[in-house]
N, C-alpha and C positions, 0 to 999 in steps of 0.2 A: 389583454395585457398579460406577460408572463409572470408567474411567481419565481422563477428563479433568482434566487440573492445573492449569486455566488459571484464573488467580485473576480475570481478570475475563470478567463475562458477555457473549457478543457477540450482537449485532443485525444482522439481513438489510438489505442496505441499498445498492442497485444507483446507482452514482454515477459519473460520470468523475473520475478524477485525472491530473494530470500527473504524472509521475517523471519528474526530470533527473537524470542520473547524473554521475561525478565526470568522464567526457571531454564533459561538456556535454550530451551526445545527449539529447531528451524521448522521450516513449514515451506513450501516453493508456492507462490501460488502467479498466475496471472492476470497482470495487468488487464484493465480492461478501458480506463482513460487516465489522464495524467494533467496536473494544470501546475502553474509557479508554486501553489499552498497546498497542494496532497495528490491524494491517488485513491481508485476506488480496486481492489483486486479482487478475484475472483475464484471463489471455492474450487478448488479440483473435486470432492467427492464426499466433505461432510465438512460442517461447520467448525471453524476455530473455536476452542473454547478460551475466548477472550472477551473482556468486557468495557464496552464504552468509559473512556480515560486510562485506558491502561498504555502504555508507554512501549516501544519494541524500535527494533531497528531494522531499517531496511537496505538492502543491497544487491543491485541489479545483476543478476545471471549472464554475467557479459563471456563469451571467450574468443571478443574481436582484439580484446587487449594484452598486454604481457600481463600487466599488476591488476587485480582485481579493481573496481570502479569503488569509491570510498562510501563508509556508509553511511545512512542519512537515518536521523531519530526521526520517528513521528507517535502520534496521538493520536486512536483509536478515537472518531468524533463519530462514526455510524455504524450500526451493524443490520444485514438483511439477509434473509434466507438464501440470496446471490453471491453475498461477500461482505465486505469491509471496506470503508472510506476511513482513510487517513489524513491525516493533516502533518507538513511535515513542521519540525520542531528546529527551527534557524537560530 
């Protein structure tokens, strides 16, 4: 039987996002899967220094569009020597 709890399915899905954090700071990092409630992204070359419940926005690295793509809150719910899972804040 699997342990995974995660009520929704996620998809591999290598993408830039921007994180701006609450002292303003961006960070690019990529995506590494995406599901309808978060996202897991992944360090380019040393750890965020962020901490499980901290709050930030994110905003996909798009320039297939004219306007940038809108941003989305989310909540820092994981942190791993790989990256960050997110949860997004609806």
């Amino acid at each position: 039987m699997s342990s995974n709890k995660r009520d929704s399915n996620r998809v591999g899905l290598v993408i830039e996002i921007k994180v701006t954090c609450d002292d303003e700071s961006e960070h690019v990092l990529n995506s590494q899967n995406i599901s309808d409630t978060g996202v897991f992204l992944e360090y380019n070359e040393k750890p965020l220094d962020l901490a499980v419940g901290a709050h930030v926005i994110l905003q996909v690295c798009s320039q297939m569009a004219d306007e940038p793509p809108p941003p989305v809150h989310a909540e820092i719910v994981r942190i791993t020597k790989e990256g960050i899972g997110l949860q997004f804040i609806l």
